[in-house]
BADREN-683265 format. One record per residue (C-alpha): residue number from 1; residue in three letters; x, y, z. Coordinates in steps of 0.25 Angstrom, whole numbers, plus 5000, padded with zeros to 4 digits. Example, Ala and Ser with C-alpha at 12.3 -4.5 7.8 and 13.67 -1.06 7.14 Angstrom:
<1, "ALA", <5049, 4982, 5031>> <2, "SER", <5055, 4996, 5029>> 
//
This chain:
<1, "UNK", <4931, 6319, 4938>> <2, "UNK", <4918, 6313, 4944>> <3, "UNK", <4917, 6310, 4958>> <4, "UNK", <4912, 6295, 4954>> <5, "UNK", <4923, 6294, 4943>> <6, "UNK", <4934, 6298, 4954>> <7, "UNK", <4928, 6286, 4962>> <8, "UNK", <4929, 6277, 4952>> <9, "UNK", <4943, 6281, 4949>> <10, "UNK", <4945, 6278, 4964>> <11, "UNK", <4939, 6263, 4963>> <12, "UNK", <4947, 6260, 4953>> <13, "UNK", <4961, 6263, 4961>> <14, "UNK", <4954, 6257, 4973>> <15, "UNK", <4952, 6244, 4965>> <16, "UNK", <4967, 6244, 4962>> <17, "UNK", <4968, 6241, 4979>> <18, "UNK", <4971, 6256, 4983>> <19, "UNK", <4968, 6262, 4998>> <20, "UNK", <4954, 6267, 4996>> <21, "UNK", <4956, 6281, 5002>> <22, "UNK", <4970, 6284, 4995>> <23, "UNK", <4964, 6279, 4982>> <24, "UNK", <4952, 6289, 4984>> <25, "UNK", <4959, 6301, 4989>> <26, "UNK", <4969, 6299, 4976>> <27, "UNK", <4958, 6300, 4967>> <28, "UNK", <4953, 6310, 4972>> <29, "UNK", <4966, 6319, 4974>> <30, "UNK", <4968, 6317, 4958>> <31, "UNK", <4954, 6322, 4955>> <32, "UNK", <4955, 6335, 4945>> <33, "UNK", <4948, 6344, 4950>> <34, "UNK", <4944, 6339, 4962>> <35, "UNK", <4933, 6333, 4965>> <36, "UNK", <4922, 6342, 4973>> <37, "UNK", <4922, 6336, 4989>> <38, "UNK", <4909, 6334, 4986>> <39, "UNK", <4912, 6325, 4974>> <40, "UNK", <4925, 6317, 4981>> <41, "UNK", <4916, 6313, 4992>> <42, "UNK", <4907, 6307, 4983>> <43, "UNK", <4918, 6301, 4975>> <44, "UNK", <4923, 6294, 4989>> <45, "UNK", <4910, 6290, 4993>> <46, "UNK", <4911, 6282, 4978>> <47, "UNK", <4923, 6277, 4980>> <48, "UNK", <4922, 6270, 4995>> <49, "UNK", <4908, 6266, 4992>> <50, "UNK", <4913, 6257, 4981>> <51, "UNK", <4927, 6252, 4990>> <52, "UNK", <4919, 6249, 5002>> <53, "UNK", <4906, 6241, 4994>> <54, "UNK", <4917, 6235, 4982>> <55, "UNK", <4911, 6221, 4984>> <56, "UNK", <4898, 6224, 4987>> <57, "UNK", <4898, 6233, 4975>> <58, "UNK", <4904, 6221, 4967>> <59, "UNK", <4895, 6211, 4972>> <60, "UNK", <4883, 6220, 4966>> <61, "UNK", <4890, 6224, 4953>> <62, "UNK", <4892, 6209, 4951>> <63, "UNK", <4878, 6206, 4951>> <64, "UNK", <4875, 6218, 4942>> <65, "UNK", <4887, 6216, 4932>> <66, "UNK", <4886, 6204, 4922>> <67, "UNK", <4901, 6204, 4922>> <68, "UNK", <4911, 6204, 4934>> <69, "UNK", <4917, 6217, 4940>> <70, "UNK", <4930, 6213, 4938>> <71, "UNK", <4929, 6210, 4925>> <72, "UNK", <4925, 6227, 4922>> <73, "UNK", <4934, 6237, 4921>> <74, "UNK", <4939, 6243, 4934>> <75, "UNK", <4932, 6257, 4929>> <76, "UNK", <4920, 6251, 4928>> <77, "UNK", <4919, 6242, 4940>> <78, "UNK", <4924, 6253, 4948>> <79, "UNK", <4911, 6261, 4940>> <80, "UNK", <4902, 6253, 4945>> <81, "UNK", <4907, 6250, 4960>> <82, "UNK", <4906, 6266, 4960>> <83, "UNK", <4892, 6266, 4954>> <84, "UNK", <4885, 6255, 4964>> <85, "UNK", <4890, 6261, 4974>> <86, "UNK", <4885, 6274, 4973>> <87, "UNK", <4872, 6267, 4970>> <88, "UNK", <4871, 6259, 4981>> <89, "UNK", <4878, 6264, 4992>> <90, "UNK", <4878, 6279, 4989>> <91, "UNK", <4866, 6283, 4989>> <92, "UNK", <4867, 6288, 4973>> <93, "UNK", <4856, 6285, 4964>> <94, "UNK", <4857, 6273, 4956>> <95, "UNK", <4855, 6280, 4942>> <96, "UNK", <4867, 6293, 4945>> <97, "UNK", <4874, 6280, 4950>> <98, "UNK", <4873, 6273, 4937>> <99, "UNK", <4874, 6284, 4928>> <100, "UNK", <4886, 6290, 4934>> <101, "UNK", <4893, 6277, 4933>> <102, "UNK", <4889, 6276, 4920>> <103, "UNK", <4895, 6288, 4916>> <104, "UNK", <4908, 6284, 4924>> <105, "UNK", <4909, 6272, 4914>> <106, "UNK", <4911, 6280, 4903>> <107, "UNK", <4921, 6291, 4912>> <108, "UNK", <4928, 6281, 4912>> <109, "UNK", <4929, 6273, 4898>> <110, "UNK", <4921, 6264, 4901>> <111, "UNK", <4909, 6267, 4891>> <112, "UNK", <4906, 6253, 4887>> <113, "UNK", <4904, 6250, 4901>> <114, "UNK", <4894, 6261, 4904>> <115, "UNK", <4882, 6252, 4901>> <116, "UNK", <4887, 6241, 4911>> <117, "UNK", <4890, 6251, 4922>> <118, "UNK", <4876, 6255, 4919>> <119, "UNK", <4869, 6243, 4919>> <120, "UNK", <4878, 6236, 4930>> <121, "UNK", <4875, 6248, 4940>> <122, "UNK", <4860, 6248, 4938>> <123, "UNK", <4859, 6234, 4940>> <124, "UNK", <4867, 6234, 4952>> <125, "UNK", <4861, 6246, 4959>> <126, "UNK", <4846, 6240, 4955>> <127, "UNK", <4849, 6227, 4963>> <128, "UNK", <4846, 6226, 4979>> <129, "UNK", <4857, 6233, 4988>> <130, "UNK", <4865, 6221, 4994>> <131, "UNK", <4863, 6217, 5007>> <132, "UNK", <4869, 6210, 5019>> <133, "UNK", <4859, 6198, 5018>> <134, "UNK", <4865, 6196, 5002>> <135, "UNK", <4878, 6191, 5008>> <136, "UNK", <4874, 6180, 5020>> <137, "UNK", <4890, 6175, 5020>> <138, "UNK", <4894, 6186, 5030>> <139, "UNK", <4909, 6185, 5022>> <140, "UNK", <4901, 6187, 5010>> <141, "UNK", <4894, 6199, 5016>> <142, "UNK", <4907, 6206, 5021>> <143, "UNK", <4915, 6203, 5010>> <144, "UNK", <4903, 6208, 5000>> <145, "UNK", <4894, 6216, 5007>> <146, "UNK", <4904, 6223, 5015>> <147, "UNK", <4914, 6223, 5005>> <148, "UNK", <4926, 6217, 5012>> <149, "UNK", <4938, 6208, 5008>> <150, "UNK", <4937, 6193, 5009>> <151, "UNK", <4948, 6193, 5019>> <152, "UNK", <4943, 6205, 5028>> <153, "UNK", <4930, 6201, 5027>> <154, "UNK", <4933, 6187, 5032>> <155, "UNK", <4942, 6193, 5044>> <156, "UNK", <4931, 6202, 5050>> <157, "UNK", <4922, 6190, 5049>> <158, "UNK", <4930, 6180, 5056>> <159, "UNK", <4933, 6190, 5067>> <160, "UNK", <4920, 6195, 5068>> <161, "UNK", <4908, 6187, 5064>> <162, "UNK", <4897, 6197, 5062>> <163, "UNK", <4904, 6209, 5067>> <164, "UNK", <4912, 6208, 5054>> <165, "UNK", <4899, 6212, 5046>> <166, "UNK", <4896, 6222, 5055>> <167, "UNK", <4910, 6229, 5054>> <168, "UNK", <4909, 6228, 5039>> <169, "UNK", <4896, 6236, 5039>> <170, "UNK", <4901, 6245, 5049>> <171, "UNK", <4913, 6249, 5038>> <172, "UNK", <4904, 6254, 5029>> <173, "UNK", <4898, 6266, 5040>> <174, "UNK", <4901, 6279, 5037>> <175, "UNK", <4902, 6286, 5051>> <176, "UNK", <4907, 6300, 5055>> <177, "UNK", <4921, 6303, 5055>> <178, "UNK", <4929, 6300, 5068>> <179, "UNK", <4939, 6314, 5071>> <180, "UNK", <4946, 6319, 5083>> <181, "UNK", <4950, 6333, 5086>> <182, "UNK", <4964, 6338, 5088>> <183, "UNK", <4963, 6343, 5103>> <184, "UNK", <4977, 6351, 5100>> <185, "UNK", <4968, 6359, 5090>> <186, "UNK", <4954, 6358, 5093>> <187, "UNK", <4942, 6350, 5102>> <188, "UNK", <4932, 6343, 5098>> <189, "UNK", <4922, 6353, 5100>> <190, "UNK", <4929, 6364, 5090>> <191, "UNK", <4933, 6352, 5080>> <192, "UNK", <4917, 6349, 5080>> <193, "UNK", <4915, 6364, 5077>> <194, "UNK", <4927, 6366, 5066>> <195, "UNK", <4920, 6353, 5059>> <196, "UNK", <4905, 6357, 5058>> <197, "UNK", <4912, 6372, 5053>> <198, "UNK", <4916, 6365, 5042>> <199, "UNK", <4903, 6356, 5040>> <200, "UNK", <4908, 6343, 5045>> <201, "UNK", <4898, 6334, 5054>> <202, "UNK", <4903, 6332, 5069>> <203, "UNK", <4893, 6321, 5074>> <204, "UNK", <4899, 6323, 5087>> <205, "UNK", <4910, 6318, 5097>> <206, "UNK", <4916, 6304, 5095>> <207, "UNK", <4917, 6296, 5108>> <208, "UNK", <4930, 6298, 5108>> <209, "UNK", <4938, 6312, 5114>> <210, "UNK", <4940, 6321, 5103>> <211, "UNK", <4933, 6314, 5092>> <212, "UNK", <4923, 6320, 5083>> <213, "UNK", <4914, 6310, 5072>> <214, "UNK", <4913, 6319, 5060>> <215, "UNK", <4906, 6319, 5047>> <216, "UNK", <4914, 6327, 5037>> <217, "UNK", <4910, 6335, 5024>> <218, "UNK", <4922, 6329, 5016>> <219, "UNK", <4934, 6324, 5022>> <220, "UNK", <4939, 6326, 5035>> <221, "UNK", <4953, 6330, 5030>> <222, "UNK", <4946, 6342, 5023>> <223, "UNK", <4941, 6349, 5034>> <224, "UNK", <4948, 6362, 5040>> <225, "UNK", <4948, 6356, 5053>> <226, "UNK", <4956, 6344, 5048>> <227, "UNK", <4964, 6353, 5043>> <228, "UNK", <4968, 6360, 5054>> <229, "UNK", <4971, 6348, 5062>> <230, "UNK", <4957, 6349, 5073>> <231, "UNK", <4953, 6334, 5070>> <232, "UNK", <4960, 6321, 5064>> <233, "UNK", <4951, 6311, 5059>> <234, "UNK", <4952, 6297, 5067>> <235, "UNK", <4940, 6286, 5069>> <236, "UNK", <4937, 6285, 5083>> <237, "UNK", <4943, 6269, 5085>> <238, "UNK", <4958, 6275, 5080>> <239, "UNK", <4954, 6287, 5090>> <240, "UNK", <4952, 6276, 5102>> <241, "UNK", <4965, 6269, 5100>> <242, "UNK", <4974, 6282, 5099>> <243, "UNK", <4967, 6287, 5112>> <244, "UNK", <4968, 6274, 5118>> <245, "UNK", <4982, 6276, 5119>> <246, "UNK", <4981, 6288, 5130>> <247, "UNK", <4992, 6296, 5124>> <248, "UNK", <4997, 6307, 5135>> <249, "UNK", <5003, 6320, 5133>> <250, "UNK", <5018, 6319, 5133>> <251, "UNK", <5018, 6305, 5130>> <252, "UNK", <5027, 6298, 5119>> <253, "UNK", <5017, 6292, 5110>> <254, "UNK", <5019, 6282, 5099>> <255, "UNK", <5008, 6281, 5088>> <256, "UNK", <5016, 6269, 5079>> <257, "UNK", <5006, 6268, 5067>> <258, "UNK", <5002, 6283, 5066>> <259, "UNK", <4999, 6287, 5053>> <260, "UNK", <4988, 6293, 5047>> <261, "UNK", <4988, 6300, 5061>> <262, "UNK", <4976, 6301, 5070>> <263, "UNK", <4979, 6294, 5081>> <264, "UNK", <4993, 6302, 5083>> <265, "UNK", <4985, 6314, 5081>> <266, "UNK", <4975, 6308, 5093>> <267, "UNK", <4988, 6305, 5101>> <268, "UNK", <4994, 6317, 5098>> <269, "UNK", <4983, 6324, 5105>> <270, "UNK", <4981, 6315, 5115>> <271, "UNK", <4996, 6320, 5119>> <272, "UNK", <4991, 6333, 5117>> <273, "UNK", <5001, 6336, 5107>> <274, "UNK", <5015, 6334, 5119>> <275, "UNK", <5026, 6322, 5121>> <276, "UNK", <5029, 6313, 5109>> <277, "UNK", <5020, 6306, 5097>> <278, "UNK", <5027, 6297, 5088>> <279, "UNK", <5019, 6294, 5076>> <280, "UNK", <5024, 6283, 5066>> <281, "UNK", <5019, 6277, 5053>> <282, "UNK", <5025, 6268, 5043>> <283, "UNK", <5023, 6274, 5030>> <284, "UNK", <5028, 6288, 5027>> <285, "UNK", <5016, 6295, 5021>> <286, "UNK", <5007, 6292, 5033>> <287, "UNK", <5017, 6298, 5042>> <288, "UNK", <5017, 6310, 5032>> <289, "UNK", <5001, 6311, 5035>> <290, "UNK", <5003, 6309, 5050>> <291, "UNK", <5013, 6320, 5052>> <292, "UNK", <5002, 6330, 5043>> <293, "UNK", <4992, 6327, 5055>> <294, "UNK", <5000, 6328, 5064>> <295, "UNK", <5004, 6342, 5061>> <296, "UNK", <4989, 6345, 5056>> <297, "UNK", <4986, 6341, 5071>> <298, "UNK", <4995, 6350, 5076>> <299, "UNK", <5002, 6338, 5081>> <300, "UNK", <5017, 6341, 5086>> <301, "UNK", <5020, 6329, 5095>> <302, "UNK", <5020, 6317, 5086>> <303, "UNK", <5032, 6313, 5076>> <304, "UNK", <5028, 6305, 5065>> <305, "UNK", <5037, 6295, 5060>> <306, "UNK", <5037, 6282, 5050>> <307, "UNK", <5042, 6271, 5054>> <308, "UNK", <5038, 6256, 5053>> <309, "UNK", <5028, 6254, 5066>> <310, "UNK", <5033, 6241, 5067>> <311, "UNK", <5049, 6243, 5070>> <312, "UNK", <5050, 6256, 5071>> <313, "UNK", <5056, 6260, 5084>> <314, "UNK", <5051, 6275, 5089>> <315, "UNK", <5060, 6284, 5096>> <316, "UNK", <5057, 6289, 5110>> <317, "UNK", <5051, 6275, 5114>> <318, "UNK", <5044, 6270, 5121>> <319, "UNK", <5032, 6276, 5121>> <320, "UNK", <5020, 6279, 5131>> <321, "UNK", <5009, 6278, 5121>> <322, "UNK", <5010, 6269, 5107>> <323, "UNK", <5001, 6268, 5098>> <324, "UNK", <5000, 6257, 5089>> <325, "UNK", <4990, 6258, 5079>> <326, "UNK", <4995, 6246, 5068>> <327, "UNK", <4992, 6246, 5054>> <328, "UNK", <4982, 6235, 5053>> <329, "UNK", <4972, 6230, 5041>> <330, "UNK", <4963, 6241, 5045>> <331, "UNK", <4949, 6233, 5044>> <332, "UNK", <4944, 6243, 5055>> <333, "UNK", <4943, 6254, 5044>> <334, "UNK", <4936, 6247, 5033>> <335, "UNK", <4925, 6257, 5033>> <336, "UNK", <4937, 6270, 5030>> <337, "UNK", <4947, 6261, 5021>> <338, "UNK", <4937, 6254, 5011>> <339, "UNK", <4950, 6246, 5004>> <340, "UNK", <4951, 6239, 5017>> <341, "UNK", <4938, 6231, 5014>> <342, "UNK", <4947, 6223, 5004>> <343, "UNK", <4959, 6219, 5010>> <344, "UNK", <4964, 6205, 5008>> <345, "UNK", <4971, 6204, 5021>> <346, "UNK", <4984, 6199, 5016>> <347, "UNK", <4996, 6200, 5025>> <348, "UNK", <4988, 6199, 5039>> <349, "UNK", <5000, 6191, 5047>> <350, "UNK", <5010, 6203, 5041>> <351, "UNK", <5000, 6213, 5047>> <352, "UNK", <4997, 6206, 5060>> <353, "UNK", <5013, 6206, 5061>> <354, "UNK", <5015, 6221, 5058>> <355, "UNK", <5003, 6225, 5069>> <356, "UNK", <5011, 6217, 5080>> <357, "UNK", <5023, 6222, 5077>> <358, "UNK", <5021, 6236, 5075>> <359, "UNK", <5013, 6234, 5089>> <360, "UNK", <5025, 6228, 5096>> <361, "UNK", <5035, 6239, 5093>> <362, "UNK", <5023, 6249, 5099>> <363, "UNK", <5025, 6241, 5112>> <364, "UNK", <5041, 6243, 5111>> <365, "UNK", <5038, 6257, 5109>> <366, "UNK", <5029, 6258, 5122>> <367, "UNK", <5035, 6262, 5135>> <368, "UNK", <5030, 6255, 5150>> <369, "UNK", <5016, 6258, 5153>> <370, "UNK", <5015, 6264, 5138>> <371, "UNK", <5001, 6263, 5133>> <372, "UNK", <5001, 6256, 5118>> <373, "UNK", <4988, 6255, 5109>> <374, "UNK", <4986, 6245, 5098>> <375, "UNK", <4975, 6248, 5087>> <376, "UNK", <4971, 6246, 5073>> <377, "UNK", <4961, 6251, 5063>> <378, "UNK", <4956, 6235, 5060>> <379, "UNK", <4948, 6225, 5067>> <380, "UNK", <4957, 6213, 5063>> <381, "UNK", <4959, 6205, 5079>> <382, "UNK", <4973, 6200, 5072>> <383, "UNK", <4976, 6214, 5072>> <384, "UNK", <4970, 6220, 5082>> <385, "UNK", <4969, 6211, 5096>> <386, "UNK", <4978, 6201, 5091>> <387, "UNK", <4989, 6211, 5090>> <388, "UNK", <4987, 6215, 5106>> <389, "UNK", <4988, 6202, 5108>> <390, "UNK", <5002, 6199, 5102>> <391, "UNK", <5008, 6210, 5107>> <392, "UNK", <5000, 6207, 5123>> <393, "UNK", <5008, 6195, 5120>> <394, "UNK", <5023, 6198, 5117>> <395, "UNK", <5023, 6209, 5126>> <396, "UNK", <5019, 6207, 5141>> <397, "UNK", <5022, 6220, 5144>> <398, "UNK", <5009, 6226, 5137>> <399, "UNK", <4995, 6224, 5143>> <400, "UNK", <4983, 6228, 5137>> <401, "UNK", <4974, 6239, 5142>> <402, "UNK", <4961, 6245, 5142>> <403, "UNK", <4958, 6254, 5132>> <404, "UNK", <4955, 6268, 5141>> <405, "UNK", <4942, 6269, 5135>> <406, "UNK", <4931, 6266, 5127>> <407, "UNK", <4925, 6267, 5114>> <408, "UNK", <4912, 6264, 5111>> <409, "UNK", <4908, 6250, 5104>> <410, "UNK", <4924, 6244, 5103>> <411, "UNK", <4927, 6231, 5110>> <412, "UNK", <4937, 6226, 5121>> <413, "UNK", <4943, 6215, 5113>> <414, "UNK", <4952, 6211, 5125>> <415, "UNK", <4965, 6214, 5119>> <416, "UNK", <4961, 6229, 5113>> <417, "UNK", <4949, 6238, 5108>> <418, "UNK", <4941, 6232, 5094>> <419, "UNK", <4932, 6244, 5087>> <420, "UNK", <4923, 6237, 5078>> <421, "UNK", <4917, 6249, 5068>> <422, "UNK", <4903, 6242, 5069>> <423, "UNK", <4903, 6244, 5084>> <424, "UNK", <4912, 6256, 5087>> <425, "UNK", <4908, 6264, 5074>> <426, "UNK", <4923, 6266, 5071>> <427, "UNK", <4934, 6260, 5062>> <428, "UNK", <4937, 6247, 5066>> <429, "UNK", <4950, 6248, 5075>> <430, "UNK", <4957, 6241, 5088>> <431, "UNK", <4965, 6247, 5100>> <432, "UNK", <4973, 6242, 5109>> <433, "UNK", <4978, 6247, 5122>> <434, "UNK", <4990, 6241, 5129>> <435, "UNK", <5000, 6246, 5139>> <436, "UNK", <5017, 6242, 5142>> <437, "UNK", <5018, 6237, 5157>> 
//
């Protein structure tokens, strides 16, 4: 199997509305023999190219293709998406695009639709790149040039104007890999060392203690120091909330949404591995995953459990430190979670609901002068600074705090930290810090 018919293979799962990374990484788990890493990055690069331009892609095969894409067979529509976008945003040469597209027509059984593929994919690739100034409606823009649903597209404008256009370009930057290294093992110093050993890029210090911004030959998980537990990976806007909390050793600390695990591993350290962590998670597999870092970190003061955040209530409350950090819609990490590009945002009452009360029984959970933190990985101010506001609301005994420190580029929103991924250079992400009088 070819690392552009495993693509393929891929976009045709993903059409069927499947989590981008899972659908990938099952793919390429069912490759016999495996694909060389050489081979499976390139297959990748395929596959998210295509999920993150799908309607700009479109909006180009369209003007190439006397008949409507939906109308083909899904082989062949995914074909195409997989050619274009090697053409024109890959950097491969229009003919091996072509050519190899072609030859994926007949792969798979396609052979009468070999000449359309051809003809289709040199006319497209022959036209001007699409530009900006080809979609003056700046809904049109975002929903066609930036390849975002109706309905996300339509939220970011009417909460941010411009900035929404921005953000949607800032998505598609592929920046350095955001790690910290586990004090209980290492510093960031030997961690620097143990990655350029095994030919990984460290660019240098992050802004934050302990973090390291990394370009990695291949995936992070495959590196001996991963391995060994001497870094987690964790973007530097998760890293800020986590460490906002001030975790303390001895404490008893609550993380109430924990899984897949990096910040209990950052909290963790901050306690330097002594008193109580409590880690909980609603779905079984993800606390599986959580206790596997854990124990790869050398970890030994958490306990994983899974319960439902927004009942649950934890043994051994109340605690000094809770951290809350709420399953949201996760528009902050567009540019990771291509899939998030289309949602439809159904549901968003049901959601706003969950957010408050998972965020109401962390306040039940925290003791007098506890320190609570609030975050999300989206930009959505219903579920970011509204939240804070309810809750400030229904509980007098909470006041909002200064975050005790910085980061370069986020903003004070009044009631909580906003890091906007055009002006911070991170995920998009909110943190808020509050404190029981």
């Amino acid at each position: 199997m070819t690392a552009r018919y495993l693509a393929v293979k891929a976009l045709l799962r993903q059409e069927q509305d499947g989590y981008a990374d899972l659908v990938l990484d099952s793919e390429l788990k069912k490759c016999a023999p495996p694909l060389s890493g050489r081979d499976a990055a390139f297959a990748a690069a395929v596959f998210y190219t295509a999920v993150e331009r799908l309607h700009l892609l479109d909006w180009q095969l369209a003007k190439a293709c006397a008949r409507p894409l939906q109308k083909l067979d899904a082989p062949v529509r995914a074909i195409l998406r997989a050619g274009l976008a090697q053409g024109r945003y890959m950097g491969v040469p229009a003919p091996a695009a072509v050519s190899e597209s072609v030859k994926l027509a007949r792969a798979f059984g396609k052979t009468s639709a070999a000449a359309m593929v051809n003809a289709v994919l040199r006319k497209a690739l022959a036209m001007p790149a699409p530009c900006e100034a080809d979609f003056p409606d700046p809904l049109a823009r975002l929903e066609t040039f930036y390849s975002l649903s109706g309905p996300v597209a339509r939220l970011l404008w009417e909460q941010y104007g411009p900035g929404a256009l921005e953000m949607a370009a800032a998505f598609y930057e592929k920046r350095p890999t955001a790690v910290r290294a586990n004090p209980l093992k290492t510093d960031a110093a030997a961690l620097t060392a143990a990655l350029q050993s095994e030919g990984h890029t460290v660019q240098g210090p992050g802004p934050l203690p302990n973090s390291l911004l990394v370009t990695f030959c291949g995936s992070p998980a495959g590196s001996r120091a991963f391995r060994q537990g001497l870094f987690h990976v964790q973007d530097l806007a998760s890293q800020y909330a986590a460490l906002c909390l001030g975790a303390r050793p001895g404490q008893r600390v609550l993380d109430l949404c924990a899984a897949p695990g990096g910040k209990t591993l950052l909290l963790a350290q901050q306690m330097q591995d002594t008193g109580t962590l409590v880690a909980n998670d609603a779905a079984a597999p993800r606390v599986a995953l959580l206790r596997q870092a854990l124990a790869r970190a050398g970890v030994r003061c958490a306990v994983a459990a899974c319960h439902d955040a927004a009942a649950w209530q934890p043994e051994g409350a109340p605690f000094d430190a809770v951290l809350c950090d709420a399953p949201c819609s996760g528009l902050g990490v567009i540019g990771k979670k291509p899939d998030i590009r289309y949602k439809g945002l159904q549901n968003r009452e049901a959601l706003y609901n969950l957010q408050q009360s998972i965020l109401q029984n962390a306040a039940k959970a925290l003791a007098q002068n506890g320190r609570l933190v609030y975050s999300t990985c989206t930009v959505n101010f219903y579920e970011d600074q509204a939240q804070v506001q309810a809750l400030l609301q229904s509980r007098p005994e909470l006041r909002l705090v200064p975050p005790p420190f910085a980061f370069p580029g986020a903003q004070d929103t009044g009631f909580g930290t906003l890091f906007l991924p055009h002006k911070t250079g991170t995920d998009g992400f909110f943190a808020a810090v509050l404190e029981k009088l």
